[in-house]
C-alpha positions in Angstrom: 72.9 202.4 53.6 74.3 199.7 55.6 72.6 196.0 55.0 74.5 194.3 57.3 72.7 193.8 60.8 76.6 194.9 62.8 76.7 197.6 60.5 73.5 198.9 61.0 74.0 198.9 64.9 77.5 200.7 64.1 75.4 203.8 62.6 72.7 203.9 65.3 76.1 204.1 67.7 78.0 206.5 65.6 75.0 208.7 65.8 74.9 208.6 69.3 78.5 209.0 70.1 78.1 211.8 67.6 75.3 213.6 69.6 76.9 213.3 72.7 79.9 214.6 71.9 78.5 217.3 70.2 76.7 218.6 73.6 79.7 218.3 75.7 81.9 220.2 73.0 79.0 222.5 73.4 79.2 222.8 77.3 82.9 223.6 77.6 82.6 226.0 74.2 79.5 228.1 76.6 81.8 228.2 79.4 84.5 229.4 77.7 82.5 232.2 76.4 81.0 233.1 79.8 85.0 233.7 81.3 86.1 235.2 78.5 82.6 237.9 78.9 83.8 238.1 82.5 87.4 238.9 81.4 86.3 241.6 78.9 83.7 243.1 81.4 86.6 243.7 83.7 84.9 241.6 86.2 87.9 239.5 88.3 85.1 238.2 90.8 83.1 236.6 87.8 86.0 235.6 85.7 87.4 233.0 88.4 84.2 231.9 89.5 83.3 231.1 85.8 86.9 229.7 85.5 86.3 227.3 88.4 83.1 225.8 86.5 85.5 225.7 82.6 88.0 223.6 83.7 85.5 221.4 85.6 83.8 221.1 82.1 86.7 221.0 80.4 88.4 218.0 82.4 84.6 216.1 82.2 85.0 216.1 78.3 88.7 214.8 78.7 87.8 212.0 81.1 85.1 211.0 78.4 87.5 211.4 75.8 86.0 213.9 73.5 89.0 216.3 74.3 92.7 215.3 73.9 94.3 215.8 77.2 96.6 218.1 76.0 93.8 220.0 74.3 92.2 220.3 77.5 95.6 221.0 79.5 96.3 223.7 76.5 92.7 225.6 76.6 92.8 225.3 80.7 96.1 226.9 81.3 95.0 229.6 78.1 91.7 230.6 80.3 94.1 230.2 83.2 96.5 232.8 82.1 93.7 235.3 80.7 92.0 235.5 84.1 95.5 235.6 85.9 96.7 238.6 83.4 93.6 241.2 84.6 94.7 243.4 87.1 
């Protein structure tokens, strides 16, 4: 364990980071799963209304920098594509 006072306050902060990286991670990973449900349901209606709310999530945890950009250009235009492909 840390002694130094900075160092202490650097795990209490890593923690938290930690934490709220996890959630967000966990929001666009729950989204994901509800338009790729729609997709295999067959449900076209569904799958681009959930599609609307992943990229939303997705670009939130780019802006905040848990994502890569091209990570969350890459899993956006992947979704994308899916939903596109049912016909």
């Amino acid at each position: 364990m840390a002694n130094i006072k900075s160092a202490k306050k650097r795990v209490l902060v890593a923690e938290t980071r930690t934490a709220r990286n996890k959630a967000i991670r966990s929001k666009v990973k729950t989204s994901i799963k509800k338009v790729e449900a729609a997709i295999t349901a067959g449900d076209k209606a569904a799958a681009q209304a959930s599609l609307v709310n992943a990229i939303s999530e997705i670009d939130k945890a780019s802006s905040k920098g848990v994502y890569h950009k091209n990570t969350a250009s890459r899993k956006v235009a992947r979704l994308s594509k899916a939903v596109s492909a049912m016909a």
